[in-house]
matplotlib code that plots the C-alpha trace (Angstrom):
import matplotlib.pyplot as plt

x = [-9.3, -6.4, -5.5, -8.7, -9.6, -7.3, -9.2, -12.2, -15.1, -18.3, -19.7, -18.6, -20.6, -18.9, -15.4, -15.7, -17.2, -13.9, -11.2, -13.4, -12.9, -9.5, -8.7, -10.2, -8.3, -4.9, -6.0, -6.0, -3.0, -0.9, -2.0, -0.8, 2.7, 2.6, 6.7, 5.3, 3.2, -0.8, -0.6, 2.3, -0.6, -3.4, -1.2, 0.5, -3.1, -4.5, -1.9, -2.2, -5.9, -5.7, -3.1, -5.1, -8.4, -6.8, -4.7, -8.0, -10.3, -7.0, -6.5, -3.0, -1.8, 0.9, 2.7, 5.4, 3.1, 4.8, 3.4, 0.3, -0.5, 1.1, -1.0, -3.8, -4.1, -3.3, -6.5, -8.7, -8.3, -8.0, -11.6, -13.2, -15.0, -14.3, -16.9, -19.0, -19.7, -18.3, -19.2, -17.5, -14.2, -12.7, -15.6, -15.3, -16.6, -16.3, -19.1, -17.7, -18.7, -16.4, -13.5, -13.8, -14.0, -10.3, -9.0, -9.5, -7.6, -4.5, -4.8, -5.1, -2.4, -0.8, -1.1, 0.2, 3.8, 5.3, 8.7, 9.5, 12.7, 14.0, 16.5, 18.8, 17.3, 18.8, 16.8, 15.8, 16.9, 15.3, 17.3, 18.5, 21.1, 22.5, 22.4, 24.5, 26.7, 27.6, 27.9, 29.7, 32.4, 32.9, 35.4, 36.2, 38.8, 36.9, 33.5, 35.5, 37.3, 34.1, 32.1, 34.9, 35.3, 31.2, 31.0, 34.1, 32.2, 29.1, 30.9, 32.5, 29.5, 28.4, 30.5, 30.7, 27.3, 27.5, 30.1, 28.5, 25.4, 27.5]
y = [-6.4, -4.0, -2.8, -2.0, -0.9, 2.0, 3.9, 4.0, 3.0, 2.9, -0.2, -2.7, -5.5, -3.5, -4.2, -7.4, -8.0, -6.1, -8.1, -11.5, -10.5, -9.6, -13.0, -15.1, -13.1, -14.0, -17.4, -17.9, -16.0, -18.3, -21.2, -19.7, -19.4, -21.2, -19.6, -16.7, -16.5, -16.0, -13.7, -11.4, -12.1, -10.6, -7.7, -6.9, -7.4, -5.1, -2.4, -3.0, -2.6, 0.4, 1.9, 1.2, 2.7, 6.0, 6.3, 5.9, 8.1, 11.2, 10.8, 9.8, 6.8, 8.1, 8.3, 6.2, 3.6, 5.1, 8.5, 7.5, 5.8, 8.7, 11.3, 9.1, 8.0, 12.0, 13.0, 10.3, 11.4, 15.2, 14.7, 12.9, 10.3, 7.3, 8.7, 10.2, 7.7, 4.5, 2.0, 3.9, 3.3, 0.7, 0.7, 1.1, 3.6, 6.5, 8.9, 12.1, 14.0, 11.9, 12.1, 15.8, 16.1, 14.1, 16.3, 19.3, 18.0, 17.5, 21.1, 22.9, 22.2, 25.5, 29.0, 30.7, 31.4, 34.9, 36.1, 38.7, 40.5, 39.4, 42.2, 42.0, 44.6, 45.9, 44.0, 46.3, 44.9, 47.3, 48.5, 44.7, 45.4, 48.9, 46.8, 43.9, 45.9, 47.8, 44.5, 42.8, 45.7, 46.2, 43.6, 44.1, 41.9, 41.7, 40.9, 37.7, 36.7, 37.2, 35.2, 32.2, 32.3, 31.9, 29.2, 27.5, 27.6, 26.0, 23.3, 22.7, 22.4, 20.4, 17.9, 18.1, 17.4, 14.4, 12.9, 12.8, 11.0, 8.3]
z = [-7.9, -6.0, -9.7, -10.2, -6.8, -6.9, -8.7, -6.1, -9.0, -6.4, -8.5, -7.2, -9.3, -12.6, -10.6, -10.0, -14.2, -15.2, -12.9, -14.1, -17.4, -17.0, -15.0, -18.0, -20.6, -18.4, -18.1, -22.1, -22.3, -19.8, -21.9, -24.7, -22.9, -19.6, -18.6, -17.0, -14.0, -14.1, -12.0, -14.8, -17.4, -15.3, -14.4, -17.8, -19.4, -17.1, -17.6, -21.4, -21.5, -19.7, -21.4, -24.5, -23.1, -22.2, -25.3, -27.4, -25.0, -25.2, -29.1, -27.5, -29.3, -30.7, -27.7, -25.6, -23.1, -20.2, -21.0, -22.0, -18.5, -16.4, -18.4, -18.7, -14.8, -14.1, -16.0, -15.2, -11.3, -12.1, -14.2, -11.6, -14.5, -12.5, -9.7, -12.1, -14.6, -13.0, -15.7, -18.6, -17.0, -19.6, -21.5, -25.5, -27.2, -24.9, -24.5, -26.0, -23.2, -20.9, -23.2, -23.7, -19.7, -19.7, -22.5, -21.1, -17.9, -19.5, -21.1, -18.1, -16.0, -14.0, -14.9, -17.7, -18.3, -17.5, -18.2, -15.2, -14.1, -11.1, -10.8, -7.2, -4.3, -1.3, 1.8, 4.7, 8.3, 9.9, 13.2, 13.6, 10.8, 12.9, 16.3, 14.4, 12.9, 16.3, 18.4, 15.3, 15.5, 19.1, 20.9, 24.3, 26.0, 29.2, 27.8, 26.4, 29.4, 31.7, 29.3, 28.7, 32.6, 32.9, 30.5, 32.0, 35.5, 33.9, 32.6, 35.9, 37.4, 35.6, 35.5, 39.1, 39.3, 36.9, 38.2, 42.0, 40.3, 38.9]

ax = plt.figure().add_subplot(projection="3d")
ax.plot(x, y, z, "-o")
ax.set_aspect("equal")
plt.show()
């Protein structure tokens, strides 16, 4: 029910037939082979199921599983199908109206491709670069030894102050 809940179908009696479908379908498969957990079989049939649905409803079948489900999940969000046609979600055959809707998510994806020049420009500082350039170039001794004495009295200070609270 989680797996299926995550893509928000708003029929919930359609949910519930898909995850009791699914449930039987793992139940015959851990008869089959009892090593691996029911729960495995529910999941991996899921997953399977759905990776088969989208790679039928893209014409994608050709492709690795892995892609198929990342595309796949990626266009059946972007197309909005599971809100507006709940009950075709897992359900075989496809109206072509549905599947055309997911295609043409996965072939629109960003904007077109441009080759530009990013050719290197001189930035304009405005009058910060003249002001920086004056201050950067103009050390005076006693500036220094007025602001190191300052600094030195702050610190004093402090720790005066610090250690009185203690």
């Amino acid at each position: 029910m989680n797996f299926l809940n995550t893509f928000e179908l708003s029929d919930h009696a359609q949910v519930s037939e898909l995850a009791l479908n699914l449930l039987h379908q793992a139940r015959e498969l851990h008869r089959k082979d009892p090593s691996r957990e029911p729960v495995t079989h529910a999941m991996a049939n899921a997953q399977k199921r759905l990776g088969d649905w989208l790679a039928a409803s893209l014409g994608e079948e050709h492709r690795s599983p892995s892609r198929i489900m990342a595309t796949g999940y990626i266009a059946l969000l972007l197309s909005q199908v599971h809100r507006t046609a709940p009950a075709s979600v897992l359900a075989s055959p496809l109206p072509e109206e549905l599947r055309q809707a997911l295609r043409e998510t996965l072939l629109v994806t960003g904007p077109d491709f441009n080759i530009s020049s990013m050719t290197p420009r001189h930035l304009d500082y405005g009058p910060m670069l003249q002001i920086a350039r004056q201050t950067w170039h103009r050390w005076d001794a006693k500036e220094l030894v007025i602001a190191l004495l300052f600094w030195a009295g702050v610190y004093s200070a402090f720790y005066w102050w610090l250690s009185q609270r203690l």
